[in-house]
MARKOL-656248 format. One line per 3 residues: number of its first residue (from 1); their letters; for each residue x, y, z of N, C-alpha, C. Coordinates in Angstrom, 1 decimal, m for minus. Each point is the difference from the previous one (the first is absolute). Example, Ala and Ser with C-alpha at 12.3 -4.5 7.8 and 13.67 -1.06 7.14 Angstrom:
! MARKOL-656248
1 = AS = 13.2,m5.7,7.8,m0.9,1.2,0.0,0.9,1.2,0.0; m0.4,1.1,m0.7,0.9,1.1,0.0,m0.8,1.1,0.8
This chain:
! MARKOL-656248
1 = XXX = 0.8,m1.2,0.0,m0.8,1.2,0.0,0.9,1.3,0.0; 1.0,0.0,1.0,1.1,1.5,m0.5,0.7,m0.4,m0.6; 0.2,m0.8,m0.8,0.5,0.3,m1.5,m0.5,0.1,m1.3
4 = XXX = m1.6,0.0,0.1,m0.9,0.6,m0.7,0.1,1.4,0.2; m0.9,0.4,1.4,0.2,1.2,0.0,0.7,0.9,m0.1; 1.5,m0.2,0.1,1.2,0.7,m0.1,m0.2,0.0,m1.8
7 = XXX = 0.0,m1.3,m0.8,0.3,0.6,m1.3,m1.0,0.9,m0.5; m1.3,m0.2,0.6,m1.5,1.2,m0.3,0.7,1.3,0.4; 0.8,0.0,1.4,0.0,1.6,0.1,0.6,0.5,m0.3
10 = XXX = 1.6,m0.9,m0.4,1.1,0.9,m1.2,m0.6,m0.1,m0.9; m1.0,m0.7,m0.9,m0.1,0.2,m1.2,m1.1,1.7,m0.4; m0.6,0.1,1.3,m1.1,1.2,0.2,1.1,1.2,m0.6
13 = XXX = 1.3,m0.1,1.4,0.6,1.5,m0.5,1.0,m0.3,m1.2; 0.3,m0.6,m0.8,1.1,m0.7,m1.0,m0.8,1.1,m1.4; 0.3,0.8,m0.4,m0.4,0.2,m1.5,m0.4,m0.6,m1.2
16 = XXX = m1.1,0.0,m0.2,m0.6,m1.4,m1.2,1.4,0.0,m1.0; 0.5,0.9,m0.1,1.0,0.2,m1.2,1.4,m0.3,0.7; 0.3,m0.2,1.2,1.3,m0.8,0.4,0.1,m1.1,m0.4
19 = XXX = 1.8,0.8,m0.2,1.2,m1.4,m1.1,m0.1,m1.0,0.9; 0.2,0.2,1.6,m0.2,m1.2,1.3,m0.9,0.1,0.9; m0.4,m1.4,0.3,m1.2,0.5,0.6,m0.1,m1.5,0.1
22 = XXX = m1.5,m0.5,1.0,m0.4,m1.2,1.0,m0.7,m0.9,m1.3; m0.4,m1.2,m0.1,m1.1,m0.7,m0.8,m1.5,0.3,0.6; m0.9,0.1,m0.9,m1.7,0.6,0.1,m0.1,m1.2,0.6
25 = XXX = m0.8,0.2,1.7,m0.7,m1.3,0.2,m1.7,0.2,m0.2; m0.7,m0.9,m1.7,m0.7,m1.1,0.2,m0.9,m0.1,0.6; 0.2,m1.0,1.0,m1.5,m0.6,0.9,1.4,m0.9,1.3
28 = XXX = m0.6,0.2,0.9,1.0,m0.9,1.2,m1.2,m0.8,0.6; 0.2,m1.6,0.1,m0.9,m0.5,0.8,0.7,m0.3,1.4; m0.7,0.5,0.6,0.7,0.1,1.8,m0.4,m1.5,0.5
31 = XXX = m0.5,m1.0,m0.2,m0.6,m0.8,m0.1,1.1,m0.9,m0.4; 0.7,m0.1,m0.9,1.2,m1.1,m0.8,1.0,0.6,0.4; m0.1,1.2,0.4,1.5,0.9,0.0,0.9,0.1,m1.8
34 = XXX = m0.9,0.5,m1.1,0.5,m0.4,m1.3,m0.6,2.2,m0.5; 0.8,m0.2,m0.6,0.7,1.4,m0.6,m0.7,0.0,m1.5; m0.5,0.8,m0.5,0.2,m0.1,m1.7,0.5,1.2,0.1
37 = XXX = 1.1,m0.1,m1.0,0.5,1.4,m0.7,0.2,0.5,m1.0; 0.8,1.1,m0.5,0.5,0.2,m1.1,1.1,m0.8,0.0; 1.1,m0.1,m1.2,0.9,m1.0,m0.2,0.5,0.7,m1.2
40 = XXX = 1.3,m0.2,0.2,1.1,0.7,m1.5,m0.3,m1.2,m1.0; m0.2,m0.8,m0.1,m0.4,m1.1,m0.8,1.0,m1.2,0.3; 0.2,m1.3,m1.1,0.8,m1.5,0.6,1.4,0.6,m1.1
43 = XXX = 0.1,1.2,m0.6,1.4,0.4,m0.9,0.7,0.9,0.2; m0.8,0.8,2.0,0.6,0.9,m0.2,1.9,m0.6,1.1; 0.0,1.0,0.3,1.8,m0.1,0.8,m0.1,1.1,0.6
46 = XXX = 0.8,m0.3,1.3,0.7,0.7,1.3,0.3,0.9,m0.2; 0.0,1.4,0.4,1.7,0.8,m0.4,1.0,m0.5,m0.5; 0.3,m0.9,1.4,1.5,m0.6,m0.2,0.3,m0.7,m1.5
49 = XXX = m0.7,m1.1,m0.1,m0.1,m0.2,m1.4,0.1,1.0,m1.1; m0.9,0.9,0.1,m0.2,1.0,m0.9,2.0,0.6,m0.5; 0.1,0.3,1.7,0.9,1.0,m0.5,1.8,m1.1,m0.2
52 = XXX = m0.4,m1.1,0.1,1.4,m1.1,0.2,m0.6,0.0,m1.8; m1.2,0.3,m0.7,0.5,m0.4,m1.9,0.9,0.7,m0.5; m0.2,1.4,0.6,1.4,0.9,m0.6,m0.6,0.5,m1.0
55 = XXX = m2.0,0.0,0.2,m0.6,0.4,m1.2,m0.5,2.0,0.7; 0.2,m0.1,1.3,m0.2,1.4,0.6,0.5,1.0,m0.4; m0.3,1.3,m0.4,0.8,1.1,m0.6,0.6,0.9,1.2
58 = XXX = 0.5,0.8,0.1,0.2,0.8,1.3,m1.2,0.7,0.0; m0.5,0.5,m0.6,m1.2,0.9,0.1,m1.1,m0.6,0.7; 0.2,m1.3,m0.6,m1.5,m0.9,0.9,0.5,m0.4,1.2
61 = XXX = 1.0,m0.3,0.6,0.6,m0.6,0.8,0.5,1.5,1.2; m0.3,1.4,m0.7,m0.2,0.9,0.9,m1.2,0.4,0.3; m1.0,m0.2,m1.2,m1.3,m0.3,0.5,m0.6,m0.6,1.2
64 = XXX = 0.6,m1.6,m0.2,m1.0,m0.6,0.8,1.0,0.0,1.3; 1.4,1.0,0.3,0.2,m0.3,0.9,m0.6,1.4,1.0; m0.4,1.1,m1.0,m0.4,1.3,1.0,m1.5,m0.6,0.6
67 = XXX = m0.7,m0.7,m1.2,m1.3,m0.4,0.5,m0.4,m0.8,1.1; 1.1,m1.0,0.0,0.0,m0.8,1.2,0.3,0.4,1.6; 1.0,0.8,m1.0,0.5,1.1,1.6,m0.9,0.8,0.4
70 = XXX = m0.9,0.8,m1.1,m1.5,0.7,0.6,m0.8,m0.7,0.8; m0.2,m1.6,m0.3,m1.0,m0.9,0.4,0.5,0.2,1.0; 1.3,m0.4,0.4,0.2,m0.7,1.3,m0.2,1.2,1.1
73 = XXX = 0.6,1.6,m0.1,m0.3,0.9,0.3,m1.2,0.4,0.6; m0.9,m0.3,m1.6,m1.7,0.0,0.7,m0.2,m0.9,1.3; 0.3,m1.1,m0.4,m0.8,m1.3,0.9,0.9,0.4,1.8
76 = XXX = 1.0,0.1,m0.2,1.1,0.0,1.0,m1.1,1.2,1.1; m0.3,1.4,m0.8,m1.0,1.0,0.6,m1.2,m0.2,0.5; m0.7,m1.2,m1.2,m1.6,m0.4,0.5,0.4,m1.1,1.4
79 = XXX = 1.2,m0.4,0.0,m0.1,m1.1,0.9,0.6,0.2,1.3; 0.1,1.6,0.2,0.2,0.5,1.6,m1.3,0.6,0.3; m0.7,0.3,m1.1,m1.6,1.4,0.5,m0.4,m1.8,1.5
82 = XXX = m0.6,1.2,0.7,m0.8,m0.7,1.4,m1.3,m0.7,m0.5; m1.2,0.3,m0.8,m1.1,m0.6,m0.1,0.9,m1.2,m1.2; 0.6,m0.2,m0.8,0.6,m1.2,m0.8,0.4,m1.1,1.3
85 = XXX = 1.0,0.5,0.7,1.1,m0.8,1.4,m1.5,m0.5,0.8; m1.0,0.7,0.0,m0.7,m0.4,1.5,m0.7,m1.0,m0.9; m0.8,m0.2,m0.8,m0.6,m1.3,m1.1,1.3,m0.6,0.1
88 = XXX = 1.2,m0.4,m0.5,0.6,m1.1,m0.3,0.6,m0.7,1.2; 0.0,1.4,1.1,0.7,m0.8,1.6,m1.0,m1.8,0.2; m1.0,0.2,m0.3,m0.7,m1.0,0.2,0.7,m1.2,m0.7
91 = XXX = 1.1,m0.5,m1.0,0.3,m1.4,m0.6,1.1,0.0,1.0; m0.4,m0.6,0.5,1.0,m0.8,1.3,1.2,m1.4,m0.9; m1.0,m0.6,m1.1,0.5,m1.1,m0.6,0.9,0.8,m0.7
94 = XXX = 0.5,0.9,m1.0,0.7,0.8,m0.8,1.4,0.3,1.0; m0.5,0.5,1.2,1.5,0.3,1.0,0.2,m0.8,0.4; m0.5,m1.3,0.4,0.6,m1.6,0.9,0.7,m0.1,m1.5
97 = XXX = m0.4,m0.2,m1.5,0.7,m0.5,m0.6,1.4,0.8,m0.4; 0.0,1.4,m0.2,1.0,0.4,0.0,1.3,0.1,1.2; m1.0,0.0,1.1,0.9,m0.1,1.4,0.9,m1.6,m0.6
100 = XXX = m0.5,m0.5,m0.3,0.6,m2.0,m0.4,0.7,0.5,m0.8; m0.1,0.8,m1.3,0.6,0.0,m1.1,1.2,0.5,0.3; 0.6,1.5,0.6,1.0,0.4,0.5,0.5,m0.5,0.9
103 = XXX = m0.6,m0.2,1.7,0.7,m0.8,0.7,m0.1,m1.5,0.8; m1.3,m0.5,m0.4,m0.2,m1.1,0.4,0.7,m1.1,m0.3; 0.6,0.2,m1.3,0.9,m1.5,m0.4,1.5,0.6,0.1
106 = XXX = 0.5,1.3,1.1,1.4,0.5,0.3,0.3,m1.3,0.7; m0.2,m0.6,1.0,0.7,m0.2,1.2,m0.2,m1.8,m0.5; m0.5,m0.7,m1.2,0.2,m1.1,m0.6,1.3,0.0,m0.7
109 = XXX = m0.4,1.4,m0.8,1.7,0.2,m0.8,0.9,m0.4,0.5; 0.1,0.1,1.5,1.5,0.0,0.9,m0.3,m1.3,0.2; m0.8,m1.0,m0.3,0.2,m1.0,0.9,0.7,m1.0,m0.6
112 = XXX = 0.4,0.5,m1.5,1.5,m0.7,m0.5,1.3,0.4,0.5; m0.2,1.0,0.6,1.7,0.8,m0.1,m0.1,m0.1,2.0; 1.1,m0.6,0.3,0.1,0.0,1.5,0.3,1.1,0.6
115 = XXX = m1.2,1.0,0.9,0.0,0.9,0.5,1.1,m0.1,1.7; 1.0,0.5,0.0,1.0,m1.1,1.5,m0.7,0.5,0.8; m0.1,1.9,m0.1,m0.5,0.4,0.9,m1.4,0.1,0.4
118 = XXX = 0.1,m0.5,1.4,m1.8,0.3,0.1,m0.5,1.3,0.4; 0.6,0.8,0.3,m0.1,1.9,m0.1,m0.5,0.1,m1.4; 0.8,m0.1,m1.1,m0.4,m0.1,m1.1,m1.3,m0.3,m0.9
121 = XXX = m0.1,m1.2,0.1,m1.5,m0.9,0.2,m1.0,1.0,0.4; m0.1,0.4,1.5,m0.9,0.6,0.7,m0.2,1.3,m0.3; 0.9,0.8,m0.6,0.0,1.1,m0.9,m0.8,m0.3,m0.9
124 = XXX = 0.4,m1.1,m0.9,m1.0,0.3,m1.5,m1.5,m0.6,0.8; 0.1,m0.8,0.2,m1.5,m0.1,0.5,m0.9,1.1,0.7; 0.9,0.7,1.0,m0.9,1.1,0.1,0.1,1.7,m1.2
127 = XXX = 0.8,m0.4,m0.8,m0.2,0.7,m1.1,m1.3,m0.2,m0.8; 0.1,m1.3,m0.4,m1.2,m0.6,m0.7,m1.5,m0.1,0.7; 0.1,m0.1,1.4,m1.2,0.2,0.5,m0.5,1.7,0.2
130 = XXX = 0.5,0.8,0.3,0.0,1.7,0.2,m0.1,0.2,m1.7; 0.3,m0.1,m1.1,0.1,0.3,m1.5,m1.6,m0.9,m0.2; m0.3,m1.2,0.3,m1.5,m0.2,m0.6,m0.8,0.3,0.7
133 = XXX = 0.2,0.4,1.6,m1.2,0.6,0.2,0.2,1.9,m0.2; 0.5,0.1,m0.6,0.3,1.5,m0.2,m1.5,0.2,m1.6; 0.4,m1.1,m0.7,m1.0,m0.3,m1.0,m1.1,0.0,0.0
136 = XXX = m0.3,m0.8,1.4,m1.0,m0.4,0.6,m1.1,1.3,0.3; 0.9,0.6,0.7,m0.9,1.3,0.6,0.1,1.6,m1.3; 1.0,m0.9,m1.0,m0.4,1.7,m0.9,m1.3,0.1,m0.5
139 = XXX = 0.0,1.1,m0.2,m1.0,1.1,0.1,m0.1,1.0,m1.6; 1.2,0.8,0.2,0.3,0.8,m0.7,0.2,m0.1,m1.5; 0.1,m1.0,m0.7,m0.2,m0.3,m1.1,m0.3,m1.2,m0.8
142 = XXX = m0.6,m0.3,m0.9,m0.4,m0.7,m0.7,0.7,m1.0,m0.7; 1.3,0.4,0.2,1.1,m0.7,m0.8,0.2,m1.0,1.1; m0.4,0.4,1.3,0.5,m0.9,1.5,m1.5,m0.8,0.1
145 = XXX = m0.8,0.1,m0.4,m1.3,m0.7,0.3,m0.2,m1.0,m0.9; 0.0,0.3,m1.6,m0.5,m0.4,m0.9,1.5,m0.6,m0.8; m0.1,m1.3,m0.1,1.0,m0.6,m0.8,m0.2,0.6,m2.1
């Protein structure tokens, strides 16, 4: 459900005529948890793709990189305003998973490499525990709420 709504509300302020911008959602059945959307099609390609043919001109490739930098600009702005942060504070599932993504699987990493010290050890662990619930309780932006 907030990753529907998130793409509805960037797509509200996004310019019909922006070079970057979200996919049109469709219809969402809350029910299946299933998305319909818009779609570049099964021919299109990545950036990265795009720009590893060596078919990019600089002109397009300054293009799409001021555009992208606008986007991100915009979104980075819409996603500190208070009334956006106070709707998305609510996905708790989006920050447990990102809290996992960055530091949940830190203190497995080490469990190949022999840690001697246990000062050490007890450091990153309470690194890792103070950094995911720091996640936990953000607030302030949308980038911290919403994966």
């Amino acid at each position: 459900m907030f990753e529907v709504e998130a793409l509805k509300r960037v797509r509200e302020w996004a310019p019909a005529t922006a070079f970057v911008t979200v996919p049109s959602i469709y219809h969402y059945d809350d029910q299946e948890h299933a998305i319909i959307m818009s779609d570049c099609g099964c021919n299109s390609m990545t950036l990265k793709e795009y720009l590893q043919t060596g078919k990019c001109s600089p002109e397009t490739g300054s293009k799409i990189g001021k555009q992208v930098g606008d986007f991100m600009g915009r979104l980075h702005a819409w996603g500190t305003s208070t009334d956006v942060c106070a709707f998305f504070n609510g996905n708790q599932e989006a920050k447990a998973m990102y809290s996992w993504a960055y530091y949940g699987r830190l203190l497995s990493t080490f469990d190949q490499v022999e840690i001697e010290l246990e000062e050490e050890k007890r450091a990153l662990e309470q690194i890792v525990e103070e950094s995911s619930q720091a996640i936990m309780d953000a607030t302030s932006t949308v980038r911290r709420l919403f994966l």
